[in-house]
C-alpha positions as CSV (number, residue, x, y, z in Angstrom):
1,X,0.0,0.0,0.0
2,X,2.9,2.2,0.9
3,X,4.0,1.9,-2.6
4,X,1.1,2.9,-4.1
5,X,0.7,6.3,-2.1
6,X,4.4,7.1,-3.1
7,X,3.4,6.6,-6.7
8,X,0.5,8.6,-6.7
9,X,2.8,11.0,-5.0
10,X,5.4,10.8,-7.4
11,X,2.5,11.6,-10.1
12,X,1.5,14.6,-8.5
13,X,4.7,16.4,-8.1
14,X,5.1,15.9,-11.6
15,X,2.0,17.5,-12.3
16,X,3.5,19.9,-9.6
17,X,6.1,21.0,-11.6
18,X,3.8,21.5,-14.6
19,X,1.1,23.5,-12.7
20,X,4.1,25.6,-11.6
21,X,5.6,25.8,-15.0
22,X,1.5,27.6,-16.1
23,X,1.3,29.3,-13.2
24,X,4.6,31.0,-14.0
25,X,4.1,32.3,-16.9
26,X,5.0,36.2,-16.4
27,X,8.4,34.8,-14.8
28,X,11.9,34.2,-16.8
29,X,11.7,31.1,-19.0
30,X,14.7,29.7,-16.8
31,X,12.6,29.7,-13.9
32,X,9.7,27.8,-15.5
33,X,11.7,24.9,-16.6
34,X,13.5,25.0,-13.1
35,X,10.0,24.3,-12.2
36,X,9.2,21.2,-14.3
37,X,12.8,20.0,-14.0
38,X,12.4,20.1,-9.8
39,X,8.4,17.8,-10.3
40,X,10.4,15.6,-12.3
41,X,13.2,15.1,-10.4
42,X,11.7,15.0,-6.8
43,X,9.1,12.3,-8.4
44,X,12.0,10.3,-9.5
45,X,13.5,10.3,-6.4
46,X,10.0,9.3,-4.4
47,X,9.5,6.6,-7.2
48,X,13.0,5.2,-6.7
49,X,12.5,5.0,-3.1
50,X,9.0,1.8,-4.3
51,X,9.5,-1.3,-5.3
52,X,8.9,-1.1,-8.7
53,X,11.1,2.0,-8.5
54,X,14.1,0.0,-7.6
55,X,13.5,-2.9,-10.0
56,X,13.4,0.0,-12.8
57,X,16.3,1.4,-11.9
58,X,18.4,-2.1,-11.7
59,X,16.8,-3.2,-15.2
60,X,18.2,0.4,-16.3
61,X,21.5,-0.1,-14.6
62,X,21.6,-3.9,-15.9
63,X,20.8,-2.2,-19.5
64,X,23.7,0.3,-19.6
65,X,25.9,-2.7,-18.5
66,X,24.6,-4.9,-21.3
67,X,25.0,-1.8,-23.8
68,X,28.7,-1.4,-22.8
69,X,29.9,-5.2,-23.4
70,X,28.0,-4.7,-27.0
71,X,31.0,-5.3,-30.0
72,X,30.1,-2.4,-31.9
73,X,30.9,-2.6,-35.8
74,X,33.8,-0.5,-37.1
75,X,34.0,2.4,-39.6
76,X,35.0,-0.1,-42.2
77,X,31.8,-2.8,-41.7
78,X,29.4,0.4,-41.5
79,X,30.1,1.8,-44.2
80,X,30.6,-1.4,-46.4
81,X,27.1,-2.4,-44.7
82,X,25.3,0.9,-45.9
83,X,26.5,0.6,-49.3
84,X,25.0,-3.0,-49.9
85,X,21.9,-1.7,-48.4
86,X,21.8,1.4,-50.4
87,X,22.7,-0.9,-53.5
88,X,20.0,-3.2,-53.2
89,X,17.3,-0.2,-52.5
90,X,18.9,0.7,-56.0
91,X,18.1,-2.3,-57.7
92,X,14.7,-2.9,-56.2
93,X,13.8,0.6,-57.3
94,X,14.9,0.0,-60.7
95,X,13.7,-3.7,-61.5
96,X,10.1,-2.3,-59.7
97,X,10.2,0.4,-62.8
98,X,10.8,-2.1,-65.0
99,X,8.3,-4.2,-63.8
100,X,6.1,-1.4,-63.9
101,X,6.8,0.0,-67.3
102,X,6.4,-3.2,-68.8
103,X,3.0,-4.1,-67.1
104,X,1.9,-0.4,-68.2
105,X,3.0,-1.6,-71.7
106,X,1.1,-4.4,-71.7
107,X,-1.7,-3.0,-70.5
108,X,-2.1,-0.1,-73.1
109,X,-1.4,-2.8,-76.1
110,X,-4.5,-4.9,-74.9
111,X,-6.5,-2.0,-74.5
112,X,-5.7,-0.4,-77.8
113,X,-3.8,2.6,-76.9
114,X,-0.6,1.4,-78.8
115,X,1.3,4.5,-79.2
């Protein structure tokens, strides 16, 4: 139950920072983002405190790991990658024209319109 309240505390100084961010509007731009930016980061720090907060946050932590042990491709294999995809959008796009044309040709003989 506990987690629940903080939640629905969480969500409300989110919308908080976004009633604050309206009812500022005659002040400095600075200071209405200020006020967004504190809902946001006050309800993160209520949510991180549940239980689903802390599972979120590990799954995020896990992710980043995960990310950095990725073997990322190098210059070489991206660009030789982006030019067979780039070649075979070419030749799709020009056998789908010819298809085209000649199914247009076709057409137009068996309708009469020879030119």
């Amino acid at each position: 139950m506990a987690d629940k309240i903080k939640i629905v505390l969480a969500f409300l100084l989110v919308v908080a920072g976004v009633v604050g961010y309206y009812m500022l509007h005659e002040s400095a731009a600075v200071l209405r983002v200020i006020s967004v930016l504190a809902g946001v980061l006050l309800a993160a720090g209520v949510f991180w405190t549940t239980a689903p907060g802390k599972s979120l946050f590990g799954f995020a932590q896990d992710s980043v790991a995960e990310a950095k042990r990725v073997v990322w491709p190098t210059r070489k294999e991206t660009l030789q990658t982006t030019g067979v995809v780039v070649m075979f959008a070419v030749v799709m796009a020009l056998f789908l024209w010819a298809v085209d044309a000649s199914l247009l040709l076709m057409v137009n003989k068996l309708m009469g319109r020879g030119e």
